[in-house]
C-alpha positions, 0 to 999 in steps of 0.5 A, spaced: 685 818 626 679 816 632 677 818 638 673 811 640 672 811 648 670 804 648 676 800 646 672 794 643 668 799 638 675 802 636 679 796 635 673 793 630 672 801 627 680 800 626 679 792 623 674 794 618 677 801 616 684 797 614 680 791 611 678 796 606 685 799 605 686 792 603 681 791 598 684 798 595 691 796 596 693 801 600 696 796 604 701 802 608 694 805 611 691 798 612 697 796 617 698 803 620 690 800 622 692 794 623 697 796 629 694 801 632 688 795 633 693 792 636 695 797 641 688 797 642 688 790 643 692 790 648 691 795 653 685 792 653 687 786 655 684 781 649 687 776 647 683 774 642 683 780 639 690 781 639 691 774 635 686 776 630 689 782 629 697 779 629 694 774 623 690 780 619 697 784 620 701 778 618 697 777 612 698 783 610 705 783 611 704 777 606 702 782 600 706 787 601 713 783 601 714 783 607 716 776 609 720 775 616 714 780 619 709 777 618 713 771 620 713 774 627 706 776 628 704 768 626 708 766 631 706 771 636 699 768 634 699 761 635 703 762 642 697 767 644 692 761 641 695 756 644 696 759 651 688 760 651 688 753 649 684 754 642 688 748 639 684 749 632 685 756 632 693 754 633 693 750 628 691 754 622 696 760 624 702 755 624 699 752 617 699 760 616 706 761 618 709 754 615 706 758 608 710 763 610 717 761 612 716 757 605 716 763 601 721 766 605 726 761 604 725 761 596 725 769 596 733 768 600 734 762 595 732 766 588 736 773 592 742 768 593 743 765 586 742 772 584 748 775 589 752 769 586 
């Protein structure tokens, strides 16, 4: 897909490519970005970066149904926030996952009372 030498040129290319698979709701491609503007973040150590991306990916998880996933990324986002101290960063992704978890539950409720 790219080929960007400079690991923050690639992850932000990556980040802005999937923000226009979102808007065009070709949610796969933008979380095929997404990761891979992760494991960019990641090799190049910024934290930061990968707690942004994790809330980007999880909010796409969000639209595309898949509930437990983006739990898991807005939980990995607010350790990340909260071990760099960004307490107001932190916050916004635990309102972001207790959201999450909310929808989640009800999915598993209505699921149930259907099995039933």
């Amino acid at each position: 897909m790219l080929d960007l030498t400079d690991r923050r040129i690639a992850a932000q290319t990556l980040t802005d490519l999937a923000g226009i698979h979102v808007r065009h709701g070709a949610l796969r491609d933008a979380t095929t970005c997404y990761q891979r503007c992760l494991a960019t973040t990641r090799e190049h150590g910024d934290r930061h970066g990968e707690a942004q991306t994790l809330a980007n990916l999880a909010d796409v998880y969000l639209r595309d149904g898949r509930r437990a996933d983006a739990i898991d990324c807005y939980e990995s986002c607010a350790a990340i926030l909260r071990g760099q101290g960004d307490r107001a960063g932190e916050a916004q992704s635990l309102r972001d996952l207790e959201v999450a978890m909310r929808d989640f539950s009800a999915v598993q409720r209505s699921n149930a009372r259907t099995a039933s």
